[in-house]
VOPAGU-2260 file (C-alpha; in pm, 1 decimal, decimal comma):
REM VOPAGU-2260
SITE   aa  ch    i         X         Y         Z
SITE  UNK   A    0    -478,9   -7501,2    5395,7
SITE  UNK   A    1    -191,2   -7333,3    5587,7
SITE  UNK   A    2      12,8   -7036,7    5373,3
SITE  UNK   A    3     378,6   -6990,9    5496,8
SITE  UNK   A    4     686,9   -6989,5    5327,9
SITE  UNK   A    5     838,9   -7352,8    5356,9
SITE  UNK   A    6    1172,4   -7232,6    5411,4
SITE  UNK   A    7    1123,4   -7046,7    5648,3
SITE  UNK   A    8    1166,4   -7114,4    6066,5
SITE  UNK   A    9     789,7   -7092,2    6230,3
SITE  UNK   A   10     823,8   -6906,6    6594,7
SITE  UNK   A   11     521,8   -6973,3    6792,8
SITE  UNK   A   12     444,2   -6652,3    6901,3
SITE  UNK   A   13     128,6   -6799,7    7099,9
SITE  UNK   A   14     398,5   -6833,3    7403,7
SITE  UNK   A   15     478,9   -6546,3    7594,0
SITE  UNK   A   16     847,8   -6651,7    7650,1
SITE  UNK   A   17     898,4   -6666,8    7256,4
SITE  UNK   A   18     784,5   -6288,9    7228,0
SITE  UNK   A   19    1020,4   -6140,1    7480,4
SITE  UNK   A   20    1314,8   -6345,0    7306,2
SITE  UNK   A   21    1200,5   -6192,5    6964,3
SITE  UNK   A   22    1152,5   -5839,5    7086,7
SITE  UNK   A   23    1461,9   -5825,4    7259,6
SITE  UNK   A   24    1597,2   -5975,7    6986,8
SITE  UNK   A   25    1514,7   -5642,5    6836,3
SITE  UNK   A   26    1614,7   -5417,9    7059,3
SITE  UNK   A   27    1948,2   -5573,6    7078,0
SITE  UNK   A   28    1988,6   -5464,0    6742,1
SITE  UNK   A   29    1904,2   -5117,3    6793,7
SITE  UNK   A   30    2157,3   -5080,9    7068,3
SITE  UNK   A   31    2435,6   -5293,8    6953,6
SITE  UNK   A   32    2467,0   -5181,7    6564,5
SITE  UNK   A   33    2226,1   -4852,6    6527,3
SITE  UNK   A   34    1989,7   -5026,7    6327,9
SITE  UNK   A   35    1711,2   -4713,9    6258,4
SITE  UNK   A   36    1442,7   -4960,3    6048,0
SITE  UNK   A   37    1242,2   -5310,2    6032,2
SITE  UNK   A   38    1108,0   -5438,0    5706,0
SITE  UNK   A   39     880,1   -5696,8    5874,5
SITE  UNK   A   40     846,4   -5984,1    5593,9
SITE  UNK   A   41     462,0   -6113,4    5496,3
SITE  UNK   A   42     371,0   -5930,7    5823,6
SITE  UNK   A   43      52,0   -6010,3    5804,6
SITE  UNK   A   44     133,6   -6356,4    5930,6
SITE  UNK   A   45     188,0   -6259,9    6257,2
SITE  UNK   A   46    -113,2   -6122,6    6341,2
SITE  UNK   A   47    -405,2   -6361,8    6549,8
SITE  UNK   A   48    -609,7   -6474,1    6284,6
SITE  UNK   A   49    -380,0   -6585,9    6039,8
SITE  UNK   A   50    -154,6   -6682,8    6302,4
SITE  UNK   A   51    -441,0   -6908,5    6441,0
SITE  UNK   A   52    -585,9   -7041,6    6062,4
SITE  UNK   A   53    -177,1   -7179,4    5985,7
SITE  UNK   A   54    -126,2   -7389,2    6342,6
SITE  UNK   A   55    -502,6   -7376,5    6510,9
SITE  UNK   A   56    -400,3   -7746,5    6569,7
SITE  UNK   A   57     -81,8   -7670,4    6760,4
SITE  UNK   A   58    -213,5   -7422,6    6976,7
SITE  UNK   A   59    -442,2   -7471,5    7279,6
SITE  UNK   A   60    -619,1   -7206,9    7220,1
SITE  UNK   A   61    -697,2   -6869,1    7033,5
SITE  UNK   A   62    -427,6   -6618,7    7088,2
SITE  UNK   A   63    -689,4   -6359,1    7154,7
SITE  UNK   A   64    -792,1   -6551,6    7461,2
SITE  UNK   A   65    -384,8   -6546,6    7594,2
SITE  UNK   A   66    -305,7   -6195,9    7497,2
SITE  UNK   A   67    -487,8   -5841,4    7519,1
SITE  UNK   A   68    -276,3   -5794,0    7237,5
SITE  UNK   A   69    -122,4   -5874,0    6907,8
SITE  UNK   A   70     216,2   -5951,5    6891,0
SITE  UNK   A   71     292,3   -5704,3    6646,8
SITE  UNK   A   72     160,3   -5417,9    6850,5
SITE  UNK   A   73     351,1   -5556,0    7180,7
SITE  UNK   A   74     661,7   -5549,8    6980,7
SITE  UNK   A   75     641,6   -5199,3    6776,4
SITE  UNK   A   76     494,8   -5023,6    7126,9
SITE  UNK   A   77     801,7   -5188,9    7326,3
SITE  UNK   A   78    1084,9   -5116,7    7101,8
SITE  UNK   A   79     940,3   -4734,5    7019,1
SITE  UNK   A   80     915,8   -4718,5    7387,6
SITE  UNK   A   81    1319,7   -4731,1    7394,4
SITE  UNK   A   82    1422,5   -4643,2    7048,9
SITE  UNK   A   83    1123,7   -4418,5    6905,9
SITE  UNK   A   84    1359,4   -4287,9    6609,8
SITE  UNK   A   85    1291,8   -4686,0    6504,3
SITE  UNK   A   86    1028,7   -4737,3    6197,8
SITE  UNK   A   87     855,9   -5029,2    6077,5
SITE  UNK   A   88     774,7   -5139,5    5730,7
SITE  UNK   A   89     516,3   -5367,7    5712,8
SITE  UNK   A   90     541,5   -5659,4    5393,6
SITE  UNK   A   91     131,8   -5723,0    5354,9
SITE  UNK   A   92     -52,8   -5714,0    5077,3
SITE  UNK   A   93    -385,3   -5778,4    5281,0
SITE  UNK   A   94    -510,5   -5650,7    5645,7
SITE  UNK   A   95    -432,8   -5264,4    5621,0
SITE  UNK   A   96    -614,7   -5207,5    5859,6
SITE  UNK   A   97    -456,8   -5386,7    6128,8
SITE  UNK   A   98    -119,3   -5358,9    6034,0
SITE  UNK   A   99    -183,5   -4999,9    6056,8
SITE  UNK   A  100    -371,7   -4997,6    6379,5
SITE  UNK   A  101     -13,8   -5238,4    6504,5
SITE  UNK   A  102     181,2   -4904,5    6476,5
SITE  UNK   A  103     367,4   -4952,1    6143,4
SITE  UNK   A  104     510,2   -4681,6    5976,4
SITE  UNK   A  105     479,1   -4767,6    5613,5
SITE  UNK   A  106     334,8   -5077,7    5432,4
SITE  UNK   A  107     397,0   -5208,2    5101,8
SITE  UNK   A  108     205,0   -4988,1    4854,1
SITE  UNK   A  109     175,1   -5287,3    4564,8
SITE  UNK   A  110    -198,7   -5407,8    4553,2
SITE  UNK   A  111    -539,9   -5308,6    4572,2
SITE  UNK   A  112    -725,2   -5382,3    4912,5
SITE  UNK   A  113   -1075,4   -5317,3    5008,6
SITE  UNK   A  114   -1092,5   -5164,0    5318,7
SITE  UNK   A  115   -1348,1   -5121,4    5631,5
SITE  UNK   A  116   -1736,6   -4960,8    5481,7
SITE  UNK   A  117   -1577,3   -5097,5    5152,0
SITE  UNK   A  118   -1348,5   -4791,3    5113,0
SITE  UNK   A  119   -1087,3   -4912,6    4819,7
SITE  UNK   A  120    -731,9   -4844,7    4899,8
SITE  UNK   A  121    -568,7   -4811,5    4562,8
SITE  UNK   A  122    -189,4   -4990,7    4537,8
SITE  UNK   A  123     110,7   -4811,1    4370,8
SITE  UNK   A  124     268,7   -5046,9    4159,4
SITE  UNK   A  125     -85,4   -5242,3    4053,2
SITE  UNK   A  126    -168,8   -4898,8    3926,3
SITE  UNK   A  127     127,8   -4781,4    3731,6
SITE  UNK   A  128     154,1   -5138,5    3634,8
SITE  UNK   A  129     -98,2   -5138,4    3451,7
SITE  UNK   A  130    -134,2   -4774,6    3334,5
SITE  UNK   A  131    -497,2   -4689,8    3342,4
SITE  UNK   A  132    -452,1   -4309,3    3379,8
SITE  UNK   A  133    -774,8   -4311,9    3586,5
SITE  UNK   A  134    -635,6   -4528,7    3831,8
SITE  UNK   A  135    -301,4   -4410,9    3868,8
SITE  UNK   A  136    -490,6   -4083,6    3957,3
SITE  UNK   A  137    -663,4   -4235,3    4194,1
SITE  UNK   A  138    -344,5   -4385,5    4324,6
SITE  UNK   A  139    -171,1   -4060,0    4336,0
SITE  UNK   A  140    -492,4   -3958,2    4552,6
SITE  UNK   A  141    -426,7   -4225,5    4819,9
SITE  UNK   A  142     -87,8   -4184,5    4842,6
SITE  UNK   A  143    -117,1   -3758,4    4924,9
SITE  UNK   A  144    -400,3   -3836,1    5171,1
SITE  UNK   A  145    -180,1   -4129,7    5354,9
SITE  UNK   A  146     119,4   -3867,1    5315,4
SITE  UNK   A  147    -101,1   -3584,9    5431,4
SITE  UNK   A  148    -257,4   -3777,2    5746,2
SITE  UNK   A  149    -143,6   -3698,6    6069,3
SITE  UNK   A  150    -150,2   -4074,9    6248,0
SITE  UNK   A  151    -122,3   -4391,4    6071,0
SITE  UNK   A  152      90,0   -4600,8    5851,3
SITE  UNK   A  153     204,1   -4425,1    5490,3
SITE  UNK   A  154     238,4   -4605,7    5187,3
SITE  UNK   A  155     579,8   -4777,5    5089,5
SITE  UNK   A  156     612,7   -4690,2    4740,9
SITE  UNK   A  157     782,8   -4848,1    4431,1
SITE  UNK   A  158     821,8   -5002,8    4082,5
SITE  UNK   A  159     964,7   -5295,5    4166,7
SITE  UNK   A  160    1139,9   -5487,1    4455,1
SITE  UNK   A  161    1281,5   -5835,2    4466,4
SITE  UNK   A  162    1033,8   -6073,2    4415,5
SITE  UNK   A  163     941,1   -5891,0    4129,1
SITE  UNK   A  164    1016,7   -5903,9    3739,1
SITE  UNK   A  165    1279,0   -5646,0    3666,3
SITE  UNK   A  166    1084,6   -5299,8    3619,1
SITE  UNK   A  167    1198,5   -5276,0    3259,8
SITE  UNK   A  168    1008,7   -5591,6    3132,7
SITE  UNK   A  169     751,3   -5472,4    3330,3
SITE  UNK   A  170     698,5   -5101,6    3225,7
SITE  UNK   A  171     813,3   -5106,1    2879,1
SITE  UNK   A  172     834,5   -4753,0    2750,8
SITE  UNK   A  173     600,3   -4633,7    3075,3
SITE  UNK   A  174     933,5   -4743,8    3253,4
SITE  UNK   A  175    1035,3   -4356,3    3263,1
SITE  UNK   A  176     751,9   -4167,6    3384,4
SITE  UNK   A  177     625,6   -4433,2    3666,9
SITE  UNK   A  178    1032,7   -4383,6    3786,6
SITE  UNK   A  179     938,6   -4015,3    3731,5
SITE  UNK   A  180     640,0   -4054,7    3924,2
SITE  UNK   A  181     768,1   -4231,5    4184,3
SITE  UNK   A  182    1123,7   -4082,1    4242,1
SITE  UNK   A  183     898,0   -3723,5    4271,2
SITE  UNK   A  184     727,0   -3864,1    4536,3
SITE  UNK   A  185     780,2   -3664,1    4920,8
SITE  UNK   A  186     764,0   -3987,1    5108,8
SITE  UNK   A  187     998,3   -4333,4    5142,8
SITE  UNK   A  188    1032,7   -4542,2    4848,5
SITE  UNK   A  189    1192,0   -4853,0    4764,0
SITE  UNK   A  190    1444,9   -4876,6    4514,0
SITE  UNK   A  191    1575,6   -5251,9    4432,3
SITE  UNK   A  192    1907,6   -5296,6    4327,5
SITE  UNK   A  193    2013,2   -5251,0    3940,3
SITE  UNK   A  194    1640,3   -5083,5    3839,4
SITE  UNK   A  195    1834,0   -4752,2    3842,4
SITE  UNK   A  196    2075,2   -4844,5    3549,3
SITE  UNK   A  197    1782,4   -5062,6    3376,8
SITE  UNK   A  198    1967,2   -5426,0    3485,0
SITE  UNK   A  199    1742,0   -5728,1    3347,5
SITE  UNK   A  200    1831,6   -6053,3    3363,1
SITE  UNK   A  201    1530,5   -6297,1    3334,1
SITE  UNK   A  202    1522,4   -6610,7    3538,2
SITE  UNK   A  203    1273,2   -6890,0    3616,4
SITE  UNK   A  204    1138,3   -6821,8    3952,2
SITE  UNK   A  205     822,7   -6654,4    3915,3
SITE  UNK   A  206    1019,7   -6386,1    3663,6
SITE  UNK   A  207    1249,3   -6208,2    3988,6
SITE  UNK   A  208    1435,9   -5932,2    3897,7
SITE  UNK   A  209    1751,5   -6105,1    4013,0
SITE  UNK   A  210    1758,5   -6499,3    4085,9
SITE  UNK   A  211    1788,2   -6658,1    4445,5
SITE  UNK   A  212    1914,4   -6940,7    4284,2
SITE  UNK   A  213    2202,6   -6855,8    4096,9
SITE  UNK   A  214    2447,2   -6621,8    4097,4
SITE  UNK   A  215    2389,5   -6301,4    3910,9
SITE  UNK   A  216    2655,7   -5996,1    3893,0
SITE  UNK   A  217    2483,0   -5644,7    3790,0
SITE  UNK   A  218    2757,4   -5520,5    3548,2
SITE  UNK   A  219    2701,2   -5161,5    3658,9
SITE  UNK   A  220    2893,2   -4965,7    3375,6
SITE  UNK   A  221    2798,9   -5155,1    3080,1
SITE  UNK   A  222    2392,7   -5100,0    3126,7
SITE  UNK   A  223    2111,7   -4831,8    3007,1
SITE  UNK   A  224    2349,1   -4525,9    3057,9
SITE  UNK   A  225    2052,8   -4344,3    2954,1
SITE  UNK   A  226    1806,6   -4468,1    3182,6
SITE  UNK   A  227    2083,6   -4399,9    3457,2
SITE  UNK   A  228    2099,7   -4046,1    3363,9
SITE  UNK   A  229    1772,9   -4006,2    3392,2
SITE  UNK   A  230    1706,5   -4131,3    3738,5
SITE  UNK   A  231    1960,6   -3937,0    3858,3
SITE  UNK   A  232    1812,9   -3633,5    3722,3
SITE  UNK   A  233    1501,4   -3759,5    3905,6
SITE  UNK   A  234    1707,3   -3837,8    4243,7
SITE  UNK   A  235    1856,7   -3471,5    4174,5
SITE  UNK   A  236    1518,0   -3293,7    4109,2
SITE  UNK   A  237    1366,8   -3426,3    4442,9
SITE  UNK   A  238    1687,1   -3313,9    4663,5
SITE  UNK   A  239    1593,9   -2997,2    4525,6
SITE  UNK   A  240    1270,4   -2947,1    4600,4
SITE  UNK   A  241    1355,4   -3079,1    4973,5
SITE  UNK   A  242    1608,9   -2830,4    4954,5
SITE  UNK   A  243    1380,4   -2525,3    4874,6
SITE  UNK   A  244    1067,5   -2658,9    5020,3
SITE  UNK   A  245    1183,6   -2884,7    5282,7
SITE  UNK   A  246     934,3   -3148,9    5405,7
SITE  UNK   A  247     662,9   -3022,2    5088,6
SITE  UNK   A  248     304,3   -3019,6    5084,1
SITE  UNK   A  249     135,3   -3250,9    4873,3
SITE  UNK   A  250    -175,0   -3231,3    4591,1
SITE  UNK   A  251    -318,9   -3497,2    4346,3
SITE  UNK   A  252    -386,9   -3322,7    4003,1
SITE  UNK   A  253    -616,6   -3490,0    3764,2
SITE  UNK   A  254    -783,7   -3403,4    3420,5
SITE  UNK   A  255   -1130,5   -3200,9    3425,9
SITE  UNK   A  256   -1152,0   -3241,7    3014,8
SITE  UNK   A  257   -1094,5   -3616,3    2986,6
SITE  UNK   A  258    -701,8   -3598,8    2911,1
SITE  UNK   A  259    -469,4   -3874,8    2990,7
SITE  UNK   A  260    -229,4   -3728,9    3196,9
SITE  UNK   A  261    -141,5   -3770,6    3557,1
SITE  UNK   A  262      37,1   -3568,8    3774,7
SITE  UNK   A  263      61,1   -3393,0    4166,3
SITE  UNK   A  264     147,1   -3082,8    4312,8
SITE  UNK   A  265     448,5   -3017,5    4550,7
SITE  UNK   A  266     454,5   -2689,2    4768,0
SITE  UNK   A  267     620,6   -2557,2    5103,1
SITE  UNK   A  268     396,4   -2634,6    5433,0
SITE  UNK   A  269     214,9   -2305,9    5583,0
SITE  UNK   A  270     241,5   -2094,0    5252,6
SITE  UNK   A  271     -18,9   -1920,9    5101,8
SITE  UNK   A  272    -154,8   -2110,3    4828,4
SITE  UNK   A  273     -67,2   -1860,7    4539,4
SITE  UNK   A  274     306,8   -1857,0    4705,2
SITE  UNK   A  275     574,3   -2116,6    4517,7
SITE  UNK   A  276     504,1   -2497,3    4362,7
SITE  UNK   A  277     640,1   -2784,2    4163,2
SITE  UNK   A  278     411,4   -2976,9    3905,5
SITE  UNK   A  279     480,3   -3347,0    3860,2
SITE  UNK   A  280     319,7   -3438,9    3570,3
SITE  UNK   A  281     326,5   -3767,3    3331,7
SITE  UNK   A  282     229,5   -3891,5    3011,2
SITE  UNK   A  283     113,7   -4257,9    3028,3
SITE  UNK   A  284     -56,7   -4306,9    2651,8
SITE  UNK   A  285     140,6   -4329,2    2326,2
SITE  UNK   A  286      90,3   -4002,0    2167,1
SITE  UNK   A  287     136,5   -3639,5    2297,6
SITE  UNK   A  288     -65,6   -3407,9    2524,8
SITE  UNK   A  289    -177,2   -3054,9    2578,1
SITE  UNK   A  290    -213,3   -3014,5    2920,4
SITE  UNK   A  291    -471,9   -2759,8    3069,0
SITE  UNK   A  292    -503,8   -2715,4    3413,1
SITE  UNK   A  293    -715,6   -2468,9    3595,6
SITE  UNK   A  294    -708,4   -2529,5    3963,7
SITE  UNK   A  295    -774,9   -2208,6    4187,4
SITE  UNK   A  296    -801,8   -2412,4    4516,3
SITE  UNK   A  297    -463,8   -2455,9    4455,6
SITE  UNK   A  298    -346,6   -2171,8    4324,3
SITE  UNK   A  299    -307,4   -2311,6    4024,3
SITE  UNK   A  300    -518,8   -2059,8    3673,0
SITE  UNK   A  301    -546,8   -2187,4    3319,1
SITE  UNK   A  302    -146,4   -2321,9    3323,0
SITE  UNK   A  303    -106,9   -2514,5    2959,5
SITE  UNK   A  304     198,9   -2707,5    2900,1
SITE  UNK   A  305     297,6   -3009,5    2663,5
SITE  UNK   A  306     370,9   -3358,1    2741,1
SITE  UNK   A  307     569,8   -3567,6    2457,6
SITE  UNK   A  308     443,9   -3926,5    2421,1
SITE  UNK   A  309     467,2   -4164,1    2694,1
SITE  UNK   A  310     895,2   -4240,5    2694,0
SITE  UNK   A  311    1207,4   -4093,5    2770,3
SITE  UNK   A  312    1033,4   -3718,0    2725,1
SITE  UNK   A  313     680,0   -3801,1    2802,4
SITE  UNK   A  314     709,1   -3627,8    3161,3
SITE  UNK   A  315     782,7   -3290,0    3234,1
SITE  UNK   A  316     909,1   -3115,4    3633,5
SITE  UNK   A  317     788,6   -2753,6    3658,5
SITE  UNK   A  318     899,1   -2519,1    3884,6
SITE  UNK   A  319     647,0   -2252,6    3968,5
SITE  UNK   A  320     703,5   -1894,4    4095,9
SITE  UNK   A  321     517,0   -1671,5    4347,1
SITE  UNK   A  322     333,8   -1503,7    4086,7
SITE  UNK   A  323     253,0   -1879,8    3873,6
SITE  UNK   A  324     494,8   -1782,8    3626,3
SITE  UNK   A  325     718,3   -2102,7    3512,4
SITE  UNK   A  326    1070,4   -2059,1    3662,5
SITE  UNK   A  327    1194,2   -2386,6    3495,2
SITE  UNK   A  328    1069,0   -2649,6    3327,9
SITE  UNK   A  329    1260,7   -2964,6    3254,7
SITE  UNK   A  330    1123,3   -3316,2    3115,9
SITE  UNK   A  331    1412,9   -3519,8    3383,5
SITE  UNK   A  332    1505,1   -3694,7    3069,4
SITE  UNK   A  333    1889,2   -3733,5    2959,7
């Protein structure tokens, strides 16, 4: 059974002529209007083997036999080769792997995916989503280690984007600290339209966030003020801490005594680990938290704090001096 999008116009990208007019296509666009990134959509498609299970009765033969390489990895290596400044966002929720060995930048962060050796690559939204604590930690895990790695693809993180139910039907009350969580984050994110003021309006195609059937306005002023307030503080908060720390260093943080929480460590690259550090740190459960955390391989000994109950005060920024004394600590609420 072939799986495409219906409405969409099939290139056949098994001829070489069609792959030159698509990556010039691409270039063009570069040169002529500055365009600095590619969200590739469901590009997973375009590589050989699903390529070749959708129209294996159109083409003559496999495209491995035509081409040394995949299309995607002609295109990214050509255009980089001009415009290297360029990135590429990869839409696929299967095929990591070779999206990542294609040269992509960042890939859609939303689902689980088992991986080469059966390593598990744990997917951002899926975990907030559904707000295990233990797998949102492990989340938080492969998201530092993607940040932290030197080569290879990163993880394109969010809450929601457009084919998805609006974040606030999603979430309920967790709505504030996965924004928290994500917001925080040192790497690219995606923010859809309206999420940052709270906008919800439910329509029939597969429950998206905003319809592509009718139109829908996004009456900024008269929504979750709030909720607005409070991702700004967010948006604020990580300005700052690119600010002070510039491009930070990274650390998962996770409960030794069986605690709920979640939460990651931001510090400047190259300084010694007792030097300065932000702690990101969430409440996902329903009732309050005394947090304990005794890290020295971070530089982190015996720090206690207190989360609220997963909502508008259920998360908490702290600042960190030289010395581990709190400088400021501020829930990013309203």
């Amino acid at each position: 059974e072939r799986y495409y999008w219906d409405d969409t116009l099939q290139l056949d990208i098994s001829n070489p002529k069609t792959r030159q007019v698509l990556i010039g296509v691409v270039k063009d666009l570069v040169k002529l209007y500055g365009v600095y990134g590619f969200r590739v959509d469901m590009a997973y498609q375009l590589l050989h083997e699903p390529f070749r299970l959708n129209w294996a009765n159109e083409t003559k033969f496999p495209l491995s036999d035509r081409f040394e390489d995949e299309f995607l990895v002609q295109l990214i290596r050509e255009v980089k080769a001009e415009y290297p400044r360029v990135a590429f966002i990869a839409e696929g929720f299967w095929n990591w792997e070779k999206l990542n060995a294609a040269g992509f930048d960042l890939m859609y962060g939303q689902n689980d995916m088992i991986l080469a050796g059966g390593f598990r690559h744990i997917g951002w939204y899926e975990a907030m989503k559904n707000r295990d604590p233990w797998t949102m930690s492990e989340a938080i895990k492969r998201a530092s280690f993607l940040y932290w790695q030197l080569g290879g693809q990163a993880m394109y993180s969010f809450i929601g984007h457009h084919d998805l139910p609006a974040p606030k039907r999603i979430f309920g009350d967790w709505l504030w600290g996965a924004t928290f969580m994500t917001l925080l984050l040192p790497m690219a994110h995606n923010w859809y339209a309206g999420t940052e003021v709270g906008f919800e309006e439910p329509c029939d195609e597969n429950g998206k966030m905003i319809s592509f059937n009718k139109r829908t306005q996004i009456k900024w002023r008269e929504l979750n003020s709030s909720y607005s307030r409070f991702v700004s503080n967010c948006m604020a908060a990580e300005a700052e801490i690119r600010k002070v720390f510039g491009k930070p260093e990274m650390k998962a943080l996770w409960p030794q005594d069986g605690s709920q929480w979640i939460g990651y460590l931001l510090r400047p690259r190259g300084e010694d680990i007792n030097g300065r550090k932000v702690l990101v740190l969430a409440n996902p459960v329903d009732y309050s938290l005394e947090i304990h955390i005794n890290r020295p391989d971070l530089g982190l000994c015996d720090f206690n704090t207190h989360l609220e109950k997963c909502g508008p005060h259920g998360q908490v920024l702290v600042w960190l001096d030289a010395e581990n004394n709190p400088r400021s600590q501020s829930p990013c609420s309203v």
